[in-house]
N, C-alpha and C positions, 0 to 999 in steps of 0.2 A: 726121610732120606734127603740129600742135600749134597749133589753135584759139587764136585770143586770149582773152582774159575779153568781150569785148564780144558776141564772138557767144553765147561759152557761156550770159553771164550774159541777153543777148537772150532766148535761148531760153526760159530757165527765167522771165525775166518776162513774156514772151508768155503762154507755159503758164499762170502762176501768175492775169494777168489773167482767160483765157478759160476755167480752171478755177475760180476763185471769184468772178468778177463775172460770166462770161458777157458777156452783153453792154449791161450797165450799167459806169459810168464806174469806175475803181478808181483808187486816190489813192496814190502815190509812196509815201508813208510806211508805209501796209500791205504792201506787195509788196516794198518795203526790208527791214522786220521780219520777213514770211515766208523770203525768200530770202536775208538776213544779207548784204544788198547795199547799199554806200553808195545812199545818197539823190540825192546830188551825181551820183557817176557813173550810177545810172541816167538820170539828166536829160539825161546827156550821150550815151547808148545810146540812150535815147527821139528824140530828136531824129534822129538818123540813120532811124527806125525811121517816124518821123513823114515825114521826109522822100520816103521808100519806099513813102508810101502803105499802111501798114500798121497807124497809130495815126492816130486824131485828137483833140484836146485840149479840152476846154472850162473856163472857168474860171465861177468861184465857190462855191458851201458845197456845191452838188450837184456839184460837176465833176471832174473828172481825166484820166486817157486813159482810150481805150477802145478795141476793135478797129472798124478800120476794114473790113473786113469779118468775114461769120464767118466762125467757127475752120476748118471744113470747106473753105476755098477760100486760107487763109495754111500756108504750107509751109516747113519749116526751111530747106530751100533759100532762099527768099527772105529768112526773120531773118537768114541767114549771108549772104548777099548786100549787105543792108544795113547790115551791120554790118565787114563787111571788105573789100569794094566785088569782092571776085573769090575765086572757088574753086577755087586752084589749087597743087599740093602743092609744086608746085618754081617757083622763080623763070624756069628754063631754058624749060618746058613753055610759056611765052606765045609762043614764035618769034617775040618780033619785040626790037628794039630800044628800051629806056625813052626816056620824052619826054626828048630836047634830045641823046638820048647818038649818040656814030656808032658809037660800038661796040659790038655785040650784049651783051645779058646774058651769054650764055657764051661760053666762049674755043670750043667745038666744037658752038657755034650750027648745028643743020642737017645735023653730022655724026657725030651721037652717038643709039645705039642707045637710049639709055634715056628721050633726051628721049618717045619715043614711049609706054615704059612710061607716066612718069609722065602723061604727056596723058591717057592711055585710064585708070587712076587715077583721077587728077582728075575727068572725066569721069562714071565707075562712082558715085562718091562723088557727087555731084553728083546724080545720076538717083537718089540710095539717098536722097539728102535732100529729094529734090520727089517721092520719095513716101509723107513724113511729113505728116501735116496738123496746127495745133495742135488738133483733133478726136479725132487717132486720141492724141495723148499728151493726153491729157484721159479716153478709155478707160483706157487703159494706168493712170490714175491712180487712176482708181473700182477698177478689177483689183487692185490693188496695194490699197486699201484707205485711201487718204490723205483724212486727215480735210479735207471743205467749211468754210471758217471763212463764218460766216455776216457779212455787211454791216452793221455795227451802225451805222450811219446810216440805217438803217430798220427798228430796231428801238426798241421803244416799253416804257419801263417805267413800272407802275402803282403 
């Protein structure tokens, strides 16, 4: 299995918001800079993310996203959720048939040993990722020793 960038890069700018703004607004261009992530496509990650109830945006000199709630209660489960709309290792494991198709995703839809693996997989992963919080990798971050860039839009030189 093998994440898109949209989830990976979600995560790390989840993280990256709720580790250095907390919960004051943070602005596209510093979270691009830290994470070495286009600008463009975060906008286009954020939006799904905003969609999900997870971001909310405001505009002007003070504004940007910011978590729409706190970190303590947003779970990589739900970033990967919003970001690749399902968490599921194999195409088979959904049992059912894609919209408009008559023909099941797999040729041994129903009759194949493994669909069950990867369900319960899927599954396992799934429960491993809703009991992430961006709280607990926000720890993990202070642990690890990575430097707070301080907001320098509220910083004041004399």
């Amino acid at each position: 299995m093998k994440l898109s960038t949209k989830s990976r890069y979600g995560v790390r700018a989840m993280f990256d918001m709720a580790y250095h703004a907390g919960t004051l607004p943070a602005q596209i261009k510093d979270i691009s800079r830290r994470q070495n992530i286009s600008p463009r496509y975060l906008e286009q990650i954020f939006q799904d993310l905003k969609k999900a109830g997870l971001l909310k945006s405001r505009r002007g000199p003070q504004g940007g996203y910011s978590l729409a709630k706190p970190a303590d209660e947003i779970t990589v489960k739900q970033i990967v959720l919003a970001a690749e709309g399902e968490l599921q290792l194999v195409d088979c494991v959904k049992n059912r048939r894609k919209k408009g198709e008559k023909d099941p995703v797999c040729d041994f839809d129903n009759q194949c040993l493994t669909q069950h693996l990867w369900a319960k997989a899927s599954q396992i992963l799934g429960d491993y990722f809703d009991s992430i919080s961006l709280k607990d990798l926000c720890d993990q971050g202070k642990e690890m020793g990575l430097e707070k860039e301080l907001d320098h839009r509220f910083m004041y030189f004399i």
